[in-house]
N, C-alpha and C positions, 0 to 999 in steps of 0.2 A: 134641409134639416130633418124633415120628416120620415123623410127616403133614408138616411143615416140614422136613425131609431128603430126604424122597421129592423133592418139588413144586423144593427148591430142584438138586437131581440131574438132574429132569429138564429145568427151564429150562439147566442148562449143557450137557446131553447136546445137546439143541437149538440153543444157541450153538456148540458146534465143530461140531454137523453143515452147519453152514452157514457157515462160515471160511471164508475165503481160502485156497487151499493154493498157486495159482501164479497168484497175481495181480502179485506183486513176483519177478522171477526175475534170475538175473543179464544183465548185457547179451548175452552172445554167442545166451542163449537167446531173450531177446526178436527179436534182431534175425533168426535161425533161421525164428522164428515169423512174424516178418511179412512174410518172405520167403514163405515158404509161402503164406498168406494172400492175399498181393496175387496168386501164380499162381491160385490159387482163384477168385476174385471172389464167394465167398460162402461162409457160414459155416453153421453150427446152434450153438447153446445150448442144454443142458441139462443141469440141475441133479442129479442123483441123489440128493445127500443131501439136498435140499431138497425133496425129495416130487414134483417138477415130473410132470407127467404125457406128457409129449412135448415133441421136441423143437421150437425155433423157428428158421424160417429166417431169416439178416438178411444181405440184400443189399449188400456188402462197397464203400463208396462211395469211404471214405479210409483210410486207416492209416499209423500214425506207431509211434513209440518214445518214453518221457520219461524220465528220471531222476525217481526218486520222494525223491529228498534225504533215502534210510534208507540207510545200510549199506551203500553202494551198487548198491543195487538198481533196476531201471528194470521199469516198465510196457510193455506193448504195448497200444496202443489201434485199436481199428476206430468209424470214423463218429464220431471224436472222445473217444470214452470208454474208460476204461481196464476192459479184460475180465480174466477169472482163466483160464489155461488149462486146469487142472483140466476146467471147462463149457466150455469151446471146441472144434466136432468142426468138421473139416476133409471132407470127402466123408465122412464118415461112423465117420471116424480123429478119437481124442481129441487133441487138439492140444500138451496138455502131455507125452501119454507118448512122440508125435515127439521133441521137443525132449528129454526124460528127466528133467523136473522130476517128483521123486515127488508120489505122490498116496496116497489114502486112501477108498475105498466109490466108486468112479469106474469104471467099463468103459474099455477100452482103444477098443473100438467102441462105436460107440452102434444097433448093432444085436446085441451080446453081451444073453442071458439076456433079461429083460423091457423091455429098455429099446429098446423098435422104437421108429422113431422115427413119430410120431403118434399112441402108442399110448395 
């Protein structure tokens, strides 16, 4: 019974560490963001609470805004897909704590503490 508390604690520790935290933001932040974004023409991704091991560059082609028909909340997307800003860095700036959608185990840089990027 114990062994069955443990294993089922860790699979949900596992599920919020890798949630969404600003993937649904309100609009004035999405639209903030992809303003930001389009001056960039490029991004990084990484994940922190996801164990990712370095960052990834992606070459910033399109970007939009959607309404996501919750609450009303909208997305921002780049190259068609809708990102979380939480893992969105900007030169090297997290892209949610711009905009000031809280977050949760995320660096503000993605060169704070171990998280260099390529590391």
């Amino acid at each position: 019974m114990k062994y069955t508390a443990l294993v089922l604690s860790v699979f949900a520790f596992a599920a919020q560490a890798s949630a969404d935290q600003c993937a649904y933001v309100t609009r004035d932040m999405a639209a903030q963001a992809l303003r930001i974004v389009m001056d960039a023409g490029s991004v990084q991704t990484y994940c922190e609470p996801c164990g990712d091991r370095g960052a990834t560059y992606v070459d910033v082609k399109a970007v939009g805004m959607a309404d996501v028909n919750y609450q009303g909340y909208w997305e921002m997307q780049i190259n068609g897909r809708g990102v979380d800003l939480a893992y969105t860095f900007v030169n090297g700036m997290n892209l949610a704590a711009i905009v000031s959608c809280p977050t949760q185990g995320v660096s503000r840089s993605i060169l704070e503490g171990n998280s260099e990027i390529g590391d």
